[in-house]
N, C-alpha and C positions, 0 to 999 in steps of 0.2 A: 504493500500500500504506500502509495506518496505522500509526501508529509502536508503537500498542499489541500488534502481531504482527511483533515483529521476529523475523528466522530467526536462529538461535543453533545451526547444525546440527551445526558442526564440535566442540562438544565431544560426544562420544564419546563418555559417561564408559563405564568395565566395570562392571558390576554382580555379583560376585562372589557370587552365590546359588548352593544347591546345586544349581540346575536349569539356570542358563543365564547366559550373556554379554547382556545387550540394548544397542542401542543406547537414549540416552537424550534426547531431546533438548530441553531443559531452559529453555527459555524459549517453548517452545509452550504455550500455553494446553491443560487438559486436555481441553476438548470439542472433539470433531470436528474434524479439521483440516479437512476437505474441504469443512465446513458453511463457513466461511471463505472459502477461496481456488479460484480458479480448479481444474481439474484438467490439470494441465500435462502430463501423461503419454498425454493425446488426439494432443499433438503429437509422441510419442515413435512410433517407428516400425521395432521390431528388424529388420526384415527388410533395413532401409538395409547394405549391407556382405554380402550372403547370396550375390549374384550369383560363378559360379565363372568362367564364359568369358574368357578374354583371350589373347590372342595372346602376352602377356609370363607365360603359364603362373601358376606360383604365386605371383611378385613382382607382377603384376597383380593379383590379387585381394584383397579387403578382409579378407577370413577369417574374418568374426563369424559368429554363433551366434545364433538369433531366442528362444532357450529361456531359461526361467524362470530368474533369480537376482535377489537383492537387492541394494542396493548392499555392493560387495567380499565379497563372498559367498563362503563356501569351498566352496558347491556349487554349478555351474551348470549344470542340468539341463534336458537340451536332446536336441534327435531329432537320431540320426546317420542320413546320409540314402544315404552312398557312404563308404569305407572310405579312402578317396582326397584327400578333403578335410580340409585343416589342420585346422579347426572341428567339422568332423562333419555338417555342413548345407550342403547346394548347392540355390540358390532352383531350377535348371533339373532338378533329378533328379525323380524319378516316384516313386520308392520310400522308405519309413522302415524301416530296420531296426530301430530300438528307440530308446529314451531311456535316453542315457547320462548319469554324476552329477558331470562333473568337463569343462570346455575352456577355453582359450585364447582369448584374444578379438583377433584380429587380427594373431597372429605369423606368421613366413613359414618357421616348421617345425611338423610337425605333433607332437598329443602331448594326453597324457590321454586320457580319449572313456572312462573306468573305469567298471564294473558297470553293465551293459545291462538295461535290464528291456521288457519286451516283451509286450500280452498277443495271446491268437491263439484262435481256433475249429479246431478237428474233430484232428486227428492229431498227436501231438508229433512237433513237428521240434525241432531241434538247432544247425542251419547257419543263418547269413545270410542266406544265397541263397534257401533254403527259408521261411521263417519270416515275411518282410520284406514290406510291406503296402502296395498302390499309394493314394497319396494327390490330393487336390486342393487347387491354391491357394482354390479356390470354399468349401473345408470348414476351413478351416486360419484360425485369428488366432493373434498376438502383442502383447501391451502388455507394459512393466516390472513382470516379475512373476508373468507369466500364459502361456501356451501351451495351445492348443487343435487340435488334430489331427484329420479324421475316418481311422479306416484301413478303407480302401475293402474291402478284399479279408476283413475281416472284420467288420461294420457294428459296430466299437466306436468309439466316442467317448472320445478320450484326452485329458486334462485334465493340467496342472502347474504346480505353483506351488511355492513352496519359502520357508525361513527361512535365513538362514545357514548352518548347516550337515546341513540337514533338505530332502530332495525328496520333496515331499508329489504323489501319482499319484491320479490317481481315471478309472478307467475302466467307462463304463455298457456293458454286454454287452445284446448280444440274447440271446433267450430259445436255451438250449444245453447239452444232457448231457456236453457234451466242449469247454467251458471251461479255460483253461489260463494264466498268466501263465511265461513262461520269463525265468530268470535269466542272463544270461551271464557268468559272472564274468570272464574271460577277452576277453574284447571289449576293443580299444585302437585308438586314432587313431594310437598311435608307428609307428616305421616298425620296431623289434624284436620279437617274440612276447614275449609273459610267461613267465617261468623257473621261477616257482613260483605256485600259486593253491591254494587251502580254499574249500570251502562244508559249512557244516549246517545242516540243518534241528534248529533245537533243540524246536520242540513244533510245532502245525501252525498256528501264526498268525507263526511268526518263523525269519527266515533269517542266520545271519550268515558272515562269510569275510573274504580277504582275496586279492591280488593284485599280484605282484612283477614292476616290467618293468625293463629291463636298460637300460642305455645311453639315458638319456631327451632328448627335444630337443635336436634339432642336435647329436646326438654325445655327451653327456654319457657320463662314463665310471661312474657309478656307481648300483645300481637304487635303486629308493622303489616303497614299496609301500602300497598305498592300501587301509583297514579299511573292515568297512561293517558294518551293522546294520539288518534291515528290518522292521517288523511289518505286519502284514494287518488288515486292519478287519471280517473274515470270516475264521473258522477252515475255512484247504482239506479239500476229502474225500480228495484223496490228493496224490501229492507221488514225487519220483526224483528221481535224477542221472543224469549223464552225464559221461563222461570219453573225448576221442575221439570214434568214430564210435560207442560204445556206449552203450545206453541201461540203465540201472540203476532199474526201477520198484519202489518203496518202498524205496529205500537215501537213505541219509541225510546222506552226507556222502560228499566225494570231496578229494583231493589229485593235484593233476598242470600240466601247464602248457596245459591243451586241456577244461574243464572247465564244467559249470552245473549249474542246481538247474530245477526246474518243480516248477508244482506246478498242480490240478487242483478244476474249481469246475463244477457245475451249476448253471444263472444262469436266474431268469426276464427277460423281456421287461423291458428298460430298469433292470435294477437294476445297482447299482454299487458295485462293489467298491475303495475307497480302499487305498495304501500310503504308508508311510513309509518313506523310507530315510536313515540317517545315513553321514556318514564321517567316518574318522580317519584323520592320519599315525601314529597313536602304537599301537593297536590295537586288539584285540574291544573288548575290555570298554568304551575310552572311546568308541565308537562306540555303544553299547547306553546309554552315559550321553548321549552327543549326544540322541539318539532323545526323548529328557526334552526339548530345546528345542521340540518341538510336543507336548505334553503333552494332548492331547483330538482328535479326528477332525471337526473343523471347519473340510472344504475353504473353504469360504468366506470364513473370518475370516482366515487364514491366505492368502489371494487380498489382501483387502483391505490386511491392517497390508504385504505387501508393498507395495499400491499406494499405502500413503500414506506409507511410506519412503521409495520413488522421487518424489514429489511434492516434500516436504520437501529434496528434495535440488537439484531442478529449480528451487525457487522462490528459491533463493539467488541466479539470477539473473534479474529480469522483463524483458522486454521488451515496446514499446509499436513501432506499424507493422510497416513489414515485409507479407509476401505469406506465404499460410499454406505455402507450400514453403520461403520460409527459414525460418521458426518450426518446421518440421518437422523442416529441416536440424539447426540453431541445435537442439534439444535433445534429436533423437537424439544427435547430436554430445555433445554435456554426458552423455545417460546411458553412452555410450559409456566418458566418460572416468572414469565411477566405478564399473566393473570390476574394474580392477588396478590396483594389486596385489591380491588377496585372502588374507583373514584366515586366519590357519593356526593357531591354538590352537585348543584345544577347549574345551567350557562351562565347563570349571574350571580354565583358565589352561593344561591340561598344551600341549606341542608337540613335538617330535622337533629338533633342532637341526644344524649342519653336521656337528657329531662325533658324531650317533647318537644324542646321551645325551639325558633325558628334560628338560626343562625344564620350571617354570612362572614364567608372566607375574605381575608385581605391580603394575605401575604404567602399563601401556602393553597394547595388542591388537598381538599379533604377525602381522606380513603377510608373505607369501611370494610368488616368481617378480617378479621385478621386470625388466623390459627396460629396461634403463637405458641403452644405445647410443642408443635413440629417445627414453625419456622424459624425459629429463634436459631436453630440447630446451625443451618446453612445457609438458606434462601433472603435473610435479612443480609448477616453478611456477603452475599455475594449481589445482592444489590447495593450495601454500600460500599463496596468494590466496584462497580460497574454503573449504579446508576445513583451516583449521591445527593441528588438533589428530588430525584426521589423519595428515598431514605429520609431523607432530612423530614419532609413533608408528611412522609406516615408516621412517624416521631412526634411530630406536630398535632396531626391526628388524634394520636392517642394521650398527650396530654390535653386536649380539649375533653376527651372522651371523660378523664379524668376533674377535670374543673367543672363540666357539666354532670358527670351522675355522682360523683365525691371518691371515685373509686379507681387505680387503673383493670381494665378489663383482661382477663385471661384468653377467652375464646368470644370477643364481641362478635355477634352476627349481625351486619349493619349497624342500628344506633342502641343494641338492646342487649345488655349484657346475656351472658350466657355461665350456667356453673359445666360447662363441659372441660373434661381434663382437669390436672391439677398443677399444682406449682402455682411460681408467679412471675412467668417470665416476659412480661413487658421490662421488667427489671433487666434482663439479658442482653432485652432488642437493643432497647436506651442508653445502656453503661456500653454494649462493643461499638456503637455508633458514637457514641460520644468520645470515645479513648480514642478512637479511629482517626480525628480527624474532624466530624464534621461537627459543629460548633454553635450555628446561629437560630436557634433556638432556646426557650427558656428550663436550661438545666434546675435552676431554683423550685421554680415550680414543680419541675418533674420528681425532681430529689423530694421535697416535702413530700408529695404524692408515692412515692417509691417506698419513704420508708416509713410512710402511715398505715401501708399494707403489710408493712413488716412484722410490725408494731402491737396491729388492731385487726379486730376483723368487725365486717359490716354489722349493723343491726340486725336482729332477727325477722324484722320486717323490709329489711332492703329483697329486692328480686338476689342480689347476687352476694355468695357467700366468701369470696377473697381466700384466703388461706384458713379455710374453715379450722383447719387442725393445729390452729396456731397456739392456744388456749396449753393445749399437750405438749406441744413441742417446748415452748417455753419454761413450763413447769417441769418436764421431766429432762431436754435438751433429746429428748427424741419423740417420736409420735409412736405410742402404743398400741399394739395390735388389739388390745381389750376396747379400746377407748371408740376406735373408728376404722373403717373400709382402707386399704393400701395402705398401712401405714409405713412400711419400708421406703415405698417413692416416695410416699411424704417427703417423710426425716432428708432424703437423700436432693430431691429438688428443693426443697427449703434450702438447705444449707448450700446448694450450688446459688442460688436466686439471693443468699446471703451474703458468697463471697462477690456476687456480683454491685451486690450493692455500695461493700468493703472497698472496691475498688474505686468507685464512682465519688465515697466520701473521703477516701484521701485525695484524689484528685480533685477535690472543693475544698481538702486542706480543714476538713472535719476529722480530725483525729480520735475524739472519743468514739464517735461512729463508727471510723475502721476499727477500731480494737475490737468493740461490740461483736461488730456483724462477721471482725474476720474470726474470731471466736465461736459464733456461733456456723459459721462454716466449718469448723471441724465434728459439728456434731453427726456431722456421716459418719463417725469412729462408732458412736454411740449404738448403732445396729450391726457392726462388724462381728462377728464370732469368729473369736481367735482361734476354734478348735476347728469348725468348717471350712474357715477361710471363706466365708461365703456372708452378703449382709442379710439378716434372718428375723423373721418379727421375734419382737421381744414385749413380754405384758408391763403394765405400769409397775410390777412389783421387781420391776428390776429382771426379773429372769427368760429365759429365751421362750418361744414355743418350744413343746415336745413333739415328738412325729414328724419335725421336721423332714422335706423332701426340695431339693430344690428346685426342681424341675416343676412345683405345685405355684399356681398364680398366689394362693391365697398371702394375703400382706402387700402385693405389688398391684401394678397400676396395667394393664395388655402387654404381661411379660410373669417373672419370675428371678430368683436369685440367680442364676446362671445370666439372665441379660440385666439384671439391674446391678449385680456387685461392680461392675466399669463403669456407671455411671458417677464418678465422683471427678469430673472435667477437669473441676480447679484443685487437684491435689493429685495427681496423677504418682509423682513420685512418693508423697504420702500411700498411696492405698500400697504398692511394691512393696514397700517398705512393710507394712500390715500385715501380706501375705508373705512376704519374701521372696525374691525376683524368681528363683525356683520356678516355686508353687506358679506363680503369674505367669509364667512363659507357657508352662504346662497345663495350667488351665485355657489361656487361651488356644494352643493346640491344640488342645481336645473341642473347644468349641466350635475351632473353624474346620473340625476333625471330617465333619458330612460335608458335600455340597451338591447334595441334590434333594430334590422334590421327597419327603415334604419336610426335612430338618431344616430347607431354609426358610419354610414360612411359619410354621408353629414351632413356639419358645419352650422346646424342651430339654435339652441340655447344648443344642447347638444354637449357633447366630441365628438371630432372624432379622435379614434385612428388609422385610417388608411391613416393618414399623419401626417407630422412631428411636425409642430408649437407648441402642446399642449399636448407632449406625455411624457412629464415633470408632467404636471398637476398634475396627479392623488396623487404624493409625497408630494403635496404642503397641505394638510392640518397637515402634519406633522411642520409645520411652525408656525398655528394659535391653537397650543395645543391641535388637536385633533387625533391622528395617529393612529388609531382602525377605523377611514373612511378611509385610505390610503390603511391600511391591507385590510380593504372590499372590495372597489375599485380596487384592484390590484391582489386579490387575483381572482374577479371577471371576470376581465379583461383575466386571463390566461387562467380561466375555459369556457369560452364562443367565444373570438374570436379567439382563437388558435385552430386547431385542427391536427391530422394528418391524413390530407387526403389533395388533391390536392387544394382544398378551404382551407386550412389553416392557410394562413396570411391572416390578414384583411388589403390589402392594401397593396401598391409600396411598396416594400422589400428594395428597393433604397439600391443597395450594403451590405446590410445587417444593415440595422440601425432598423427597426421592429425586425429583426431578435435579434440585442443584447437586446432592448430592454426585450426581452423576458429571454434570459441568466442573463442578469442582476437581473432582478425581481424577477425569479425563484430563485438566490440564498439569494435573502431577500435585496438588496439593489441596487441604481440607481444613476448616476451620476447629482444629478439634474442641477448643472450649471458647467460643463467643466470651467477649468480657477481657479477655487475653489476646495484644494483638500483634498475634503471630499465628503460623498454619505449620502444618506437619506435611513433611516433602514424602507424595507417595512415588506413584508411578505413571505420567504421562503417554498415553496413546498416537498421540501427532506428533509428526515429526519437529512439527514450527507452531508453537499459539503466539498470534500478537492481542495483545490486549489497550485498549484506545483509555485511556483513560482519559476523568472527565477536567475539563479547564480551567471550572473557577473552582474545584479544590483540590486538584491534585497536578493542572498546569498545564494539562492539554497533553504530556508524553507517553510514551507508549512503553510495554510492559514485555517483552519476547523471550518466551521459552522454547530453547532447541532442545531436541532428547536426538540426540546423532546415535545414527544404526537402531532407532526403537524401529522394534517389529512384534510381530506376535508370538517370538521366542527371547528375543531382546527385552523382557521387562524387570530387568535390575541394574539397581543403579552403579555404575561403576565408579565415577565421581563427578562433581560437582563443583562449577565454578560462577560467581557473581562481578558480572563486569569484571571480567581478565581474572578474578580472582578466587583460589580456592576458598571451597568450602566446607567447612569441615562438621556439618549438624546436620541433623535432619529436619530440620523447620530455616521457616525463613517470616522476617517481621514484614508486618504491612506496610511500613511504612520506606522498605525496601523494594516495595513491589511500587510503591505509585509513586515513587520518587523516580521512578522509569529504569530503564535498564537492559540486559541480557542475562536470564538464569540457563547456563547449558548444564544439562545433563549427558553423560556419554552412558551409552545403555549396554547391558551386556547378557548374556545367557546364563552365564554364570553367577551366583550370589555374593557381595562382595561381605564377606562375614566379619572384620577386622573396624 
């Protein structure tokens, strides 16, 4: 790449016009990006993650969604395929029920899947069952940005593409006196029905409504309701509702929790009828202002600036070698990971916040649903690697989130806390972004909120319960198995989420704080059993369980002692120490002893990378001096559970945290403990990554890793040099990497053991 196109992606900037929010991205040349550079998005591949089959049900599956969104998109418009599936889209179903405006990309509850649109030939139906169109993977594409459908059962051709907060439909009908597009307002992925819905037909080219569901994701105690706004690029000849099983022709409006709109088109041979539809959290009207961000009916252009958004985003990092199935892997993975969070204001800054009340943004884009049990992991950090003014701004985010409901959120879905997972690692995201580098934001307020959580936990009438097992931890200096559910992950992400905080208050130069918290960070000792070597619940009374088994979940969180004893991040050389490098070497060779179906997805005494807890592991022998098992391991790990085809992730994608995962390791290192900043050097795939770093905080230079003679026998490291110069560790600091440079690695078949 030439230095006169550097990628400068991550600034953001909002453009406060009265039309719309744009991204801007301000060191691109104005002509043609595509005329430029590769098109990276050939090697993008939505369908990677669609597969639903797995013997481990819904923790098996990857959960994505193949449909239309931009990067962080607040709409992501996509075919629901079975009512059943997290995402809305199963690669094995036969059937589309419609295109819905709003999913989840990889979580392991289901939720969203809001306002259905659907078009159909000869008779209005109403139901799913009825309405729903057998399709072909022979007629069906997906690229970043784009979704192409044929539906069999009615010879239309369904098209989508979308803006931010805009799903632009275009569907070519055959010639037909009883054309029809149905609406379903009322359509969700949740596992609750909707409690309240509206639709009107306000004139015959425009529909608008809204949609109230109760109890969202994984339990959530409180509803959100999602606005919408559609226009027609064809004024219908007629149009009804429905509410129930009844159909209402030429009524115009309905109220109920079982409700849609249709409406009705005589169509010659191959013509096509385009829609827009917007949403909002906040309501009609800023919905009918969304609908202004595609301001003209030009499917195409609107196809295209999404595909050269997603390019732009790709190109931040290049790659040279490689086989075109990792290159496939390697940046569905990367689109994967710039998903989510997504953007939750609307084109004029408004958004809905934890308290209801109406906000607007000034200074930052407001993002929503963060899965921060998983992404804290990798996927934060490698956005604030790659996209830091990003970063900065979901940072921002979440301390609003925090000044509006009194709390930071764990698992917020949208503006509505959630008690899903445990820990409290908005603590993680904030302090490794912060150490990192990025800075212009209100640490003060973050800290006071970070370690009010620490501290306290909510009321017993708050929706969300913060470190509910905080009470125990405190009093005993570990969380008792008699007391409450997990309490091993408790003790163990408490006290990582406490060195995290440790960190953050000496670098505020609050020293009685760091004492506190880095103290109370070692209470991971507090569950270790020095006779098992293994961390094991323990009762309030001080003494262990009996019956111990480690291979048994009970005391841990979607895992057991064998994948939670390595979770202790921030003391890596502590835990060695605990067990003795011995024990440690040999326990993880026995863990990483299987690698096949099904020791790597159920946690019974081997790895399981298809959830979160232990996907640190595999770096950790780079700790006890031996890092040529890491390279194995890792190296392994890419060639086997990765692939590209719709079984591809092994496991909940959770917003993209497998996914960076994977971006990470393939360019040769991994964040092993967020809060720490540095990464552990594993073993790189390509021959050459260049990585673009961003300008206004890390100076516009570029980052290049050689791995000379990597092949797919070639993955140990031989040695190691930084700009001309040896290096002699197996980690390297971040602040090494975007001070710019050359990391070569010389690669070898042989282990270098020494």
């Amino acid at each position: 790449m030439k230095k006169i196109y550097i990628i400068m992606i991550s600034i953001l900037l909002i453009s406060m016009s009265a039309e719309h929010i744009e991204f801007k991205f301000s060191s691109i040349e104005e002509k043609s990006y595509l005329t430029e550079k590769e098109d990276l998005t050939k090697y993008v591949n939505p369908f990677i993650g669609t597969d639903i089959y797995s013997k481990l049900g819904a923790m098996g599956r990857a959960n994505c969604y193949p449909g239309a969104v931009v990067p962080f998109g607040m709409v992501q418009l996509s075919p629901d395929t079975d009512m059943d599936n997290f995402a809305g889209y199963g690669y094995e179903d036969r059937y589309v029920l419609g295109f819905s405006h709003t999913h989840l990309s990889g979580c392991g509850c289901p939720g969203m899947g809001n306002i259905l649109v659907m078009p159909i030939i000869g008779e209005i139906k109403i139901k799913e069952e009825d309405y729903k169109s057998v399709f072909s993977h022979d007629e069906e594409e997906a690229t970043p940005g784009y979704y192409m459908v044929m539906l069999k059962s009615y010879g239309i051709k369904a098209e989508l593409t979308t803006s931010t907060r805009v799903g632009f439909h275009k569907y070519t009908f055959p010639a037909s006196s009883n054309a029809h597009v149905i609406v379903d307002v009322t359509h969700t992925l949740e596992d609750d029905e909707p409690i309240d819905a509206f639709v009107k037909i306000i004139d015959n080219e425009t529909i608008v409504g809204y949609v109230t569901i109760p109890n969202p994701f994984c339990g959530g105690k409180t509803p959100y309701t999602t606005y919408f706004a559609m226009k027609f690029s064809k004024p219908f000849d007629a149009f009804g509702t429905w509410n129930g099983n009844t159909i209402y022709y030429e009524n115009s409006s309905q109220k109920g929790v079982d409700i849609g709109a249709f409406v009705n088109y005589t169509t010659y041979e191959g013509e096509i009828i385009k829609i827009k539809v917007a949403i909002s959290y906040v309501g009609i009207e800023q919905a009918l202002l969304n609908l202004k961000e595609i301001p003209h009916w030009d499917f195409e252009k609107v196809k295209e600036e999404a595909k050269e958004a997603w390019n732009k985003l790709l190109h931040l990092i290049e790659v040279e070698g490689g086989t075109e199935r990792q290159k496939t892997i390697f940046y569905t993975a990367l689109y994967h990971c710039f998903l989510m969070p997504h953007i939750f204001n609307d084109i004029n800054g408004l958004y809905i916040g934890m308290d209801d009340k109406i906000y607007n943004v000034s200074d930052h884009i407001q993002y929503a649903t963060f899965s921060l049990w998983d992404t804290f992991r990798s996927q934060h950090p490698l956005l604030t690697l790659l996209l830091p003014s990003v970063q900065r701004d979901m940072v921002i985010s979440l301390i609003e989130y925090y000044k509006q409901g009194g709390w930071f959120p764990k698992w917020p879905f949208l503006n509505r806390y959630t008690n899903c997972m445990i820990g409290d690692h908005a603590v993680a995201v904030i302090a490794d972004t912060y150490l990192k580098g990025i800075r212009d934001f209100d640490i003060i307020t973050a800290y006071e909120g970070l370690r009010k959580s620490a501290l306290t936990t909510p009321p017993s009438t708050h929706d969300y319960e913060g470190r509910v097992a905080l009470p125990y931890y405190l009093k005993y200096g570990y969380v008792p198995y008699d007391k409450i559910s997990q309490s091993v992950s408790r003790t163990l992400e408490y006290a990582y989420d406490d060195w995290c905080l440790a960190q953050l208050a000496k670098e505020l130069g609050k020293e009685d704080d760091y004492e506190m918290f880095m103290k109370r960070a070692m209470y991971y000792r507090n569950v270790f059993d020095n006779f098992t070597k293994f961390m094991r619940p323990r009762y309030s009374s001080g003494s262990w369980k009996l019956l111990f088994l480690p291979s048994s979940w009970k005391g841990f969180t979607e895992g057991n002692a064998w994948t939670y004893t390595w979770f202790v991040p921030h003391d890596i050389d502590g835990l060695i120490k605990l067990m003795g490098k011995e024990i440690f070497i040999k326990r993880l060779d026995h863990f990483f002893k299987r690698f096949s179906y099904p020791a790597w997805y159920m946690p019974f005494s081997h790895y399981w990378h298809g959830n979160e807890p232990d996907q640190h592991v595999p770096y950790l022998y780079n700790y006890a001096g031996e890092p040529w098992k890491t390279q194995y391991i890792v190296r392994k790990i890419m060639a086997e559970l990765y692939d590209d085809a719709p079984s591809g992730i092994p496991g909940n994608d959770d917003c993209g945290q497998l996914s960076s995962w994977y971006v990470f390791s393939a360019m040769g290192f991994y964040p092993v403990c967020p809060g720490n900043t540095s990464y552990q050097i594993g073993s790189p795939i390509f021959s050459k990554i260049t990585i673009h770093l961003d300008e206004k905080y890390y100076g516009g230079k570029e980052f290049v890793i050689i791995a000379k003679n990597v092949s797919e026998g070639n993955i140990y490291v031989k040695s190691i040099t930084l700009n001309g110069k040896e290096l002699n560790r197996t980690w390297i600091k971040h602040s090494e990497i975007v001070n710019g440079g050359t990391l070569i690695l010389e690669m070898s078949n042989i282990p270098r053991r020494n």
